[in-house]
C-alpha positions as CSV (number, residue, x, y, z in Angstrom):
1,X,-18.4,-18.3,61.2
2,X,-14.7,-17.5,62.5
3,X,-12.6,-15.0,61.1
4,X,-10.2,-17.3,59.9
5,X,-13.0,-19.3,57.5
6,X,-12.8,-16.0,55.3
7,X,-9.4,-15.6,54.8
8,X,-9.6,-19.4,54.1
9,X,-12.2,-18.9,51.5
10,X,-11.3,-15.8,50.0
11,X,-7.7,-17.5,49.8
12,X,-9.1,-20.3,48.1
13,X,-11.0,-17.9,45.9
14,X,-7.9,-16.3,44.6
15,X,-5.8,-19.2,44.5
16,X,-8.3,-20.4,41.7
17,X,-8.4,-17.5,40.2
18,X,-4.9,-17.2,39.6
19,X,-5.1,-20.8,38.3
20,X,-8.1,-20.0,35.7
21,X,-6.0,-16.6,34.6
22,X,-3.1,-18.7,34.2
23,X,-4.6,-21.7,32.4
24,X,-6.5,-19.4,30.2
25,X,-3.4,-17.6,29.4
26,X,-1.4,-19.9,28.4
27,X,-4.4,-21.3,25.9
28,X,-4.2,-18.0,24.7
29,X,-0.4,-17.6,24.2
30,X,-0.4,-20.9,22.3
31,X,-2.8,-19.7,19.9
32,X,-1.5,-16.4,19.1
33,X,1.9,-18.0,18.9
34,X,0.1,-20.6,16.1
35,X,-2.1,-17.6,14.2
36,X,1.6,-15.4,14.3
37,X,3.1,-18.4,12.1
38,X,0.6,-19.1,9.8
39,X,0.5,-15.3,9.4
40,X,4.2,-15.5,8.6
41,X,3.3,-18.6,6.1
42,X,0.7,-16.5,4.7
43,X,2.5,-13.5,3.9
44,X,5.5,-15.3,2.5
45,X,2.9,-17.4,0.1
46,X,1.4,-14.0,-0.6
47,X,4.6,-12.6,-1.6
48,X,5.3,-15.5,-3.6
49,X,2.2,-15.4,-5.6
50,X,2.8,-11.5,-6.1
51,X,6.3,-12.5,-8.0
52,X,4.9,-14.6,-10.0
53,X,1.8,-13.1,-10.9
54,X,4.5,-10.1,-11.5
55,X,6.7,-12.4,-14.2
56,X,3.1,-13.5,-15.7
57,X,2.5,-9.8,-16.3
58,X,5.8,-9.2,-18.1
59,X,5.4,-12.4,-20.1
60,X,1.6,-11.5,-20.7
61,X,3.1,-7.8,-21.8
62,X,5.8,-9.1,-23.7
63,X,3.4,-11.3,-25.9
64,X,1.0,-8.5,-26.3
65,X,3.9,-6.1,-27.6
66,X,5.0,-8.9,-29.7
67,X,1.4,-9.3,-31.1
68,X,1.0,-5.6,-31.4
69,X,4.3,-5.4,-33.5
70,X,3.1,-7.9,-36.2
71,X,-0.5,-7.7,-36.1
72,X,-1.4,-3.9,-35.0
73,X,-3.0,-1.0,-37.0
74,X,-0.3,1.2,-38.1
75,X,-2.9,3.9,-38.7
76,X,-4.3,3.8,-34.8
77,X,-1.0,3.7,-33.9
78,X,0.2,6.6,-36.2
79,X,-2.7,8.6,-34.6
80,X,-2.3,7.1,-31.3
81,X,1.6,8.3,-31.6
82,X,0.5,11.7,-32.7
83,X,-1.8,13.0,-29.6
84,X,0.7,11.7,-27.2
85,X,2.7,13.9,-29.3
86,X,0.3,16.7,-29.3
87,X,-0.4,16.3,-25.8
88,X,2.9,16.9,-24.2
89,X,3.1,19.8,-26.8
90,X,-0.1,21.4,-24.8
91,X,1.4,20.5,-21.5
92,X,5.0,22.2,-22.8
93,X,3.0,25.3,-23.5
94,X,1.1,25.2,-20.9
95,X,4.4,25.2,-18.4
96,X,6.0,28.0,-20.3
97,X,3.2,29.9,-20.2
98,X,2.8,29.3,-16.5
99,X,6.5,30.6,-16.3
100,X,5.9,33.9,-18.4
101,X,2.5,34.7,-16.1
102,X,4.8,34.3,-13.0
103,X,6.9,36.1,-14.4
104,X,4.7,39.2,-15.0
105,X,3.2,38.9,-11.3
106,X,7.1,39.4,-10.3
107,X,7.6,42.3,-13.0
108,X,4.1,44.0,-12.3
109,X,3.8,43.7,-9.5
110,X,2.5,47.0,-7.0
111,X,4.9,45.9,-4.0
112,X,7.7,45.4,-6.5
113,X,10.9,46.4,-5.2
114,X,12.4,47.7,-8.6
115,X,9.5,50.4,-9.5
């Protein structure tokens, strides 16, 4: 075979290869192009949905507080009412006394400056 035949068919070679890259390529390109809208389409449905599910929630709160206002137990919520109450009382006491143990570290210290 003469030299020339292999340039010839490793010319032809990468000719179609070029031609399969490109084809498939742009296949490819077309797709993604398609999946990148309906993504788009799909996250402004999804965001849609969210703001209305979000108004159902404040109707669907709304009603309960409403319910809750004429039909509730005024004892559950008397008790409910009073360990909230008691609650951020423990918490309050808790800080302060949080506050007064760093402040003993500070004051007792045995690298304490003003000793």
């Amino acid at each position: 075979m003469p030299s020339w035949s292999w340039f010839l068919i490793w010319g032809v070679l990468l000719v179609a290869l070029v031609l399969v890259v490109v084809f498939l390529g742009r296949r490819a390109w077309r797709k993604g192009r398609v999946a990148l809208a309906a993504y788009g389409d799909l996250t402004r449905t999804a965001s849609e949905l969210e703001r209305a599910l979000d108004g159902l929630e404040d109707a669907a709160e709304k009603a309960a507080q409403r319910e809750r206002a004429v039909f509730g137990d005024r004892d559950g919520y008397a008790f409910a009412w009073g360990m909230r109450m008691a609650e951020r009382a423990h918490r309050r006491q808790a800080r302060r006394d949080a506050r007064v143990a760093r402040g003993r570290l500070l004051t007792h210290s045995t690298q304490n400056w003003t000793s």
